[in-house]
C-alpha atoms as an extended CHARMM CRD file, in Angstrom:
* protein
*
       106  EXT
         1         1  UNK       CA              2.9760000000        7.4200000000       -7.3640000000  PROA      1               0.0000000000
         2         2  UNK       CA             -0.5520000000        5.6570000000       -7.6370000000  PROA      2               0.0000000000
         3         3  UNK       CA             -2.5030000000        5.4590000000      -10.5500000000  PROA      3               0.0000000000
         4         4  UNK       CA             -5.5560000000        5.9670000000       -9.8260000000  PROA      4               0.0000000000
         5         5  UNK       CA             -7.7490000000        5.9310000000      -13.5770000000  PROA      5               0.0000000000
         6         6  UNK       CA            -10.2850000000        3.2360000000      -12.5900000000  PROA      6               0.0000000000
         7         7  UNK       CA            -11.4410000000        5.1170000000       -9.2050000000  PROA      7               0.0000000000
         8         8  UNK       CA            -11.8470000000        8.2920000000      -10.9950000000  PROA      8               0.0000000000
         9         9  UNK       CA            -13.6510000000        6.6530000000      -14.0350000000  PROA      9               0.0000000000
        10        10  UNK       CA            -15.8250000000        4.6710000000      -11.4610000000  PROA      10              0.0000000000
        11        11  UNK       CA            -17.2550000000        8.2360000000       -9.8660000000  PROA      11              0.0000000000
        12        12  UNK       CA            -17.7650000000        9.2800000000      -13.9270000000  PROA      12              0.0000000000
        13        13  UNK       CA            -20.0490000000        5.9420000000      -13.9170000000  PROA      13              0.0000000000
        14        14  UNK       CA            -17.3820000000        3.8780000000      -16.4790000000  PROA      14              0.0000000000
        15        15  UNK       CA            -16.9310000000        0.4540000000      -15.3140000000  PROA      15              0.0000000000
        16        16  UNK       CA            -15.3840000000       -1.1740000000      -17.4110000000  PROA      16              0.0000000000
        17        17  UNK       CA            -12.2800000000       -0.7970000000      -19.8590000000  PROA      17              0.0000000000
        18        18  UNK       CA            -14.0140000000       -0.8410000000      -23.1790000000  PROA      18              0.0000000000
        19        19  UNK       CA            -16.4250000000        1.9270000000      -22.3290000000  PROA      19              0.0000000000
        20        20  UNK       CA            -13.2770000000        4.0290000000      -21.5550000000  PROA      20              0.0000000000
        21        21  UNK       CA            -11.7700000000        3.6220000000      -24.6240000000  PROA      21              0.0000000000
        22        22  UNK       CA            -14.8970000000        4.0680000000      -26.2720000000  PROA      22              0.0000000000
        23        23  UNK       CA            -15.3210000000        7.3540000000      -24.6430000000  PROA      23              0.0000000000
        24        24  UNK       CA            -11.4410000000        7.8420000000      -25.1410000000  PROA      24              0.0000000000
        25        25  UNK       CA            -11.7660000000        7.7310000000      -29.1860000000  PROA      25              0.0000000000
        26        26  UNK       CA            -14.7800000000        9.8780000000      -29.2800000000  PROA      26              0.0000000000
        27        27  UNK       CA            -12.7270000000       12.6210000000      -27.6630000000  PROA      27              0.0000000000
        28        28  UNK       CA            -10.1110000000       11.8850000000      -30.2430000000  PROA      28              0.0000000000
        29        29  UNK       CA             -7.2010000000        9.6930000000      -28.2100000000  PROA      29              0.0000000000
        30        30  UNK       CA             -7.0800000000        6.3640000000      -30.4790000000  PROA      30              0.0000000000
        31        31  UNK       CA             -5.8620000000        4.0930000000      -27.7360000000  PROA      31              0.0000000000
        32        32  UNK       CA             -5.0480000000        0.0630000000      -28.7390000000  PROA      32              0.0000000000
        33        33  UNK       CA             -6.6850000000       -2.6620000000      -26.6200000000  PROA      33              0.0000000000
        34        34  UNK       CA             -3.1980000000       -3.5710000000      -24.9750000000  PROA      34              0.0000000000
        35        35  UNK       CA             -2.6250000000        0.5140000000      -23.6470000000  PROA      35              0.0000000000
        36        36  UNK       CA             -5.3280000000        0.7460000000      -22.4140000000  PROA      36              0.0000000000
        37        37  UNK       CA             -5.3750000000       -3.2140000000      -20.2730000000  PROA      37              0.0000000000
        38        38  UNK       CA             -1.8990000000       -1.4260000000      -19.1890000000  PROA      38              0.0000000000
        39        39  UNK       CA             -3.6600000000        2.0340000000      -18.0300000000  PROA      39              0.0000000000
        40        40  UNK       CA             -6.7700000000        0.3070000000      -17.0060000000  PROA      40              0.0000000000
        41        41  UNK       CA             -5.0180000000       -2.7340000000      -14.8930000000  PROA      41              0.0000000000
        42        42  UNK       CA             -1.9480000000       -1.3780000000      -13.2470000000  PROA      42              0.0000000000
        43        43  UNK       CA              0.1730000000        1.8570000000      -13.3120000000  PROA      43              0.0000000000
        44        44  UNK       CA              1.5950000000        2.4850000000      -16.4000000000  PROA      44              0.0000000000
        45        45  UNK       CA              5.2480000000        3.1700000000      -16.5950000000  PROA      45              0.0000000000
        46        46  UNK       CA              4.9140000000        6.2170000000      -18.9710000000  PROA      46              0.0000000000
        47        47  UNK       CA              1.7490000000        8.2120000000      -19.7910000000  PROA      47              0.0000000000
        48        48  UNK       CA              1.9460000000       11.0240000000      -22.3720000000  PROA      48              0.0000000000
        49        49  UNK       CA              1.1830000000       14.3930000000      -21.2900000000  PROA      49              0.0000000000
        50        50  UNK       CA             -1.4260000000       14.5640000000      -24.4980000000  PROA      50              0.0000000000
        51        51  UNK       CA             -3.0350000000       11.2710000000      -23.3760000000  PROA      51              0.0000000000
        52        52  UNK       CA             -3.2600000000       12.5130000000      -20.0890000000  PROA      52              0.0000000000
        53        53  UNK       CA             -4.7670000000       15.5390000000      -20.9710000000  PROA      53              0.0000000000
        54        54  UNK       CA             -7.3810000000       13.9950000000      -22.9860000000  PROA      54              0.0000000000
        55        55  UNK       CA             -8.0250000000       11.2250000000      -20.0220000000  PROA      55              0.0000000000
        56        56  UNK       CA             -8.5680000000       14.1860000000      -17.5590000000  PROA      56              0.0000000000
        57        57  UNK       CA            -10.9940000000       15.7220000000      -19.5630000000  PROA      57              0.0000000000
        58        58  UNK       CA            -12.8050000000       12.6490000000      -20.3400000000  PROA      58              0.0000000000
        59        59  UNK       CA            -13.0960000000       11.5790000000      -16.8770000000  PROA      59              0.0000000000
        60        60  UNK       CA            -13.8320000000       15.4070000000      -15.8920000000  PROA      60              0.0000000000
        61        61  UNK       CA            -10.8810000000       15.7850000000      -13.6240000000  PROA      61              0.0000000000
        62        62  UNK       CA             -6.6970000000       16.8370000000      -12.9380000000  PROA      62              0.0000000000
        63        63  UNK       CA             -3.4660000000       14.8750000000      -13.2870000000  PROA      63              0.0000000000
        64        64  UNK       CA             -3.6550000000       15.2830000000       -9.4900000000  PROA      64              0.0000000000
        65        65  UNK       CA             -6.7810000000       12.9690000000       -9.0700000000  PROA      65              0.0000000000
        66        66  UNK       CA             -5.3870000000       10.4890000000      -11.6600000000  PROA      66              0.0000000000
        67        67  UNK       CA             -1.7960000000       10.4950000000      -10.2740000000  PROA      67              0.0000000000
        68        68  UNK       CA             -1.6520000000       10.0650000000       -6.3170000000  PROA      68              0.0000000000
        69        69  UNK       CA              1.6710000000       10.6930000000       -4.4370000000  PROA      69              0.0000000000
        70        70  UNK       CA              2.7220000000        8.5780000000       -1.6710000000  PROA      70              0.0000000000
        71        71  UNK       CA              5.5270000000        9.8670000000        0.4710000000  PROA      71              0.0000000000
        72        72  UNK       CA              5.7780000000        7.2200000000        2.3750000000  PROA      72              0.0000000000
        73        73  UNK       CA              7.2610000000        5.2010000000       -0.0090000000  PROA      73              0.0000000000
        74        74  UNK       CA             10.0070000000        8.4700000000       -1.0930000000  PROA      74              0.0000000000
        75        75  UNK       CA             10.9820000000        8.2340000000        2.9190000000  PROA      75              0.0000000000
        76        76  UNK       CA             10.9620000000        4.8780000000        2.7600000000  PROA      76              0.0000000000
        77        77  UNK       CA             13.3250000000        4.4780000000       -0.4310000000  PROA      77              0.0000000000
        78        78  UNK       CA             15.6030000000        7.2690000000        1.3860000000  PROA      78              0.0000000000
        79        79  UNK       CA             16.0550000000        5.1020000000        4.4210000000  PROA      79              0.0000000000
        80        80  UNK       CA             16.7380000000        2.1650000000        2.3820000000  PROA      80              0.0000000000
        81        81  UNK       CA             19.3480000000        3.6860000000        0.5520000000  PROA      81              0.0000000000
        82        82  UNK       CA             21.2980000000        5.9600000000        3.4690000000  PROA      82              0.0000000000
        83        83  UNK       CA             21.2670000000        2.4960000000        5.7820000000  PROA      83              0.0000000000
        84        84  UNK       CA             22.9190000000        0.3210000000        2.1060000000  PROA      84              0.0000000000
        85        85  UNK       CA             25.4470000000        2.9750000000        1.6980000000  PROA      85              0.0000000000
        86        86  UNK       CA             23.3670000000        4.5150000000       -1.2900000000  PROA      86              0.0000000000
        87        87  UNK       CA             22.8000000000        8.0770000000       -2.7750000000  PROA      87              0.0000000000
        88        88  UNK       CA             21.6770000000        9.3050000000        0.5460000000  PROA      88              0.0000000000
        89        89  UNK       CA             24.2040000000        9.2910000000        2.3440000000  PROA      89              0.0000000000
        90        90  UNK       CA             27.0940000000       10.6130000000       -0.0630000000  PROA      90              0.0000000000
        91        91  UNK       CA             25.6750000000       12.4410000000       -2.2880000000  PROA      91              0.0000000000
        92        92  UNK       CA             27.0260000000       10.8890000000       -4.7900000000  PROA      92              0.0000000000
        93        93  UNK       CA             24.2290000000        8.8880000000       -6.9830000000  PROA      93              0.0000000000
        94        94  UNK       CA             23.8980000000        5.2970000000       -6.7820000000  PROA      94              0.0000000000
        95        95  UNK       CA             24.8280000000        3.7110000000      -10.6050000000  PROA      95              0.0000000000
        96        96  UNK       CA             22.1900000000        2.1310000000      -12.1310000000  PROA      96              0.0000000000
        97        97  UNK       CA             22.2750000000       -1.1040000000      -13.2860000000  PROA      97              0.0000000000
        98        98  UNK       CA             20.9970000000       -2.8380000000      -16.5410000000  PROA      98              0.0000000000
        99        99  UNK       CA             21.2830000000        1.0760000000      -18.2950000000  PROA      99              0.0000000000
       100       100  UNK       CA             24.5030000000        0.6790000000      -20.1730000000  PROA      100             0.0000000000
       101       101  UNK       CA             25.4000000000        3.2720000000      -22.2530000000  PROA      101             0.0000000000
       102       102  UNK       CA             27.3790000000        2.8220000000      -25.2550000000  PROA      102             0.0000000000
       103       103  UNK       CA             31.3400000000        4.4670000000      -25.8250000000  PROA      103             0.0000000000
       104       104  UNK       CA             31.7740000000        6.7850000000      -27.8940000000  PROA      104             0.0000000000
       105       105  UNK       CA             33.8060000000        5.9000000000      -30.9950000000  PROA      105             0.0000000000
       106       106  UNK       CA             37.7380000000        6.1090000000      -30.7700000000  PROA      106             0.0000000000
């Protein structure tokens, strides 16, 4: 996915981050100075669907402008993983590492 917040807020005329947040408060979404460097500067890892909302209606538009799918990259990440052996080509899905999980107590 591409985030795409700063083109959308450049066709509503808002240039810069601070006017965003500005406008974000007066519509009721309280965001802190570091959120919104994260939303404004790169693609966030999580947005919440009430942010969102509120964002969309500030900036007068749908998750669909803000949120940009590239299938490319899916295809891409497929072939990658059926040529390494991965969840493409079993079926099975790949582990993932660094998420341990804890046991359960005996």
């Amino acid at each position: 996915m591409q985030w795409n917040l700063r083109m959308r807020a450049a066709q509503a005329g808002i240039w810069k981050s601070t006017e965003m947040r500005r406008r974000l408060a007066e519509a009721g979404l309280q965001i802190s100075a570091g959120k919104m460097s994260a939303l404004w500067t790169g693609t966030p890892t999580t947005v919440r669907l009430d942010d969102l909302d509120v964002i969309c209606a500030v900036l007068g538009c749908t998750p669909a402008d803000l949120l940009i799918c590239e299938p490319d990259k899916v295809a891409a990440h497929r072939r990658q993983a059926q040529a390494t052996g991965g969840s493409g080509s079993t079926g099975t899905p790949a582990p993932r590492l660094g998420r341990h999980t804890s046991i359960p107590p005996a």
